[in-house]
C-alpha distance (Angstrom), angle and dihedral (degrees) to the residues before:
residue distance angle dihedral
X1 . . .
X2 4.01 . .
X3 3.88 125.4 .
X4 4.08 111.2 -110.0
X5 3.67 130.5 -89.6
X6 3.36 147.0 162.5
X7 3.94 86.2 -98.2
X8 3.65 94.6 56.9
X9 4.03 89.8 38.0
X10 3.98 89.9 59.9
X11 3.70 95.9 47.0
X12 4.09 89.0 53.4
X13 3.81 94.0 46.0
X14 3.91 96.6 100.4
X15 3.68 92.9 -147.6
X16 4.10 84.2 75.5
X17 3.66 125.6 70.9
X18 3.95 129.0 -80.6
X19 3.63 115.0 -97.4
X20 3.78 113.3 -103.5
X21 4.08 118.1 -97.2
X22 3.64 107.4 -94.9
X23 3.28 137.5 -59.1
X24 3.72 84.4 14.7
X25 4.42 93.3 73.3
X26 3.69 96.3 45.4
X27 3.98 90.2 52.8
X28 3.86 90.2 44.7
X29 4.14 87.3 50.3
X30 3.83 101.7 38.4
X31 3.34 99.2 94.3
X32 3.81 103.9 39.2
X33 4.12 87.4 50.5
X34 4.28 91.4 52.9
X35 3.76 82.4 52.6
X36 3.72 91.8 49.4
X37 3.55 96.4 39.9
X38 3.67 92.7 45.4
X39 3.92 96.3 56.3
X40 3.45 105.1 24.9
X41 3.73 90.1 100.6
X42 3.61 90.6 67.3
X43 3.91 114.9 18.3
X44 3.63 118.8 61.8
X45 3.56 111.9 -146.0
X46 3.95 80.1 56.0
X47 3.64 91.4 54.7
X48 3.46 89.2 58.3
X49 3.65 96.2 53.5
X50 3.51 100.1 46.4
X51 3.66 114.5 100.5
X52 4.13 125.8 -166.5
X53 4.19 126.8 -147.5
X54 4.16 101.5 -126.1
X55 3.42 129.3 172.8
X56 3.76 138.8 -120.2
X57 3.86 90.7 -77.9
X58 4.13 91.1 70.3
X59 3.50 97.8 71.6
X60 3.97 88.0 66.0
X61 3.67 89.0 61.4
X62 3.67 114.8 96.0
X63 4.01 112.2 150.6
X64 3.92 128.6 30.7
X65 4.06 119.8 -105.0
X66 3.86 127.2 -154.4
X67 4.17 114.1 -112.9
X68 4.06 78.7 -122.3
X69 3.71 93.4 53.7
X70 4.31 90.2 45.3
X71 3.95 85.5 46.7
X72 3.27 94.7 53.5
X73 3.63 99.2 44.9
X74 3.73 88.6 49.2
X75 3.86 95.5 48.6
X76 4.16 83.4 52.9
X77 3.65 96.8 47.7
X78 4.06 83.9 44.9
X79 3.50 94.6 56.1
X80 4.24 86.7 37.5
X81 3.82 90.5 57.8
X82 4.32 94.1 34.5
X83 4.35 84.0 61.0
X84 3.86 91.8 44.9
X85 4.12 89.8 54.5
X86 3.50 100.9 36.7
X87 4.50 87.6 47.7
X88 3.96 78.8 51.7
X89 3.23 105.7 46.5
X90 4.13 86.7 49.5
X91 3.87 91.3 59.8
């Protein structure tokens, strides 16, 4: 599994060649994707080539939070989870 991008777009779009029999297409695309990977950071028609392996779990996220907002949640679900054990461990 891989996030979209316009790389993986163009390869799909059946008016472009077939992708080579393995090994053979990841030697033909190492180099371009270290250049991609390497800039995308920082150039944007990079960015929107580069494409990331993800799991299952990405296809349950649909809308972008804030590193505060995750913090917080975590820090609540901390403290959650920290009352649970201690009422536990009290009997």
């Amino acid at each position: 599994r891989q996030l979209r991008s316009a790389w993986t777009d163009a390869w799909e779009d059946p008016s472009n060649p077939d992708p080579l029999p393995m090994p053979l297409q990841p030697r033909l695309v190492r180099e371009a994707q270290a250049r991609i990977q390497r800039t995308a950071h920082n150039h944007e028609g990079a960015a929107q080539l580069a494409n990331y392996f993800v799991g299952q779990i990405v296809g349950s996220l649909n809308h972008v939070k804030s590193v505060r907002t995750v913090m917080e949640e975590f820090a609540v679900e901390y403290a959650d989870t920290m009352e649970r054990l201690d009422a536990i461990a009290e009997g």
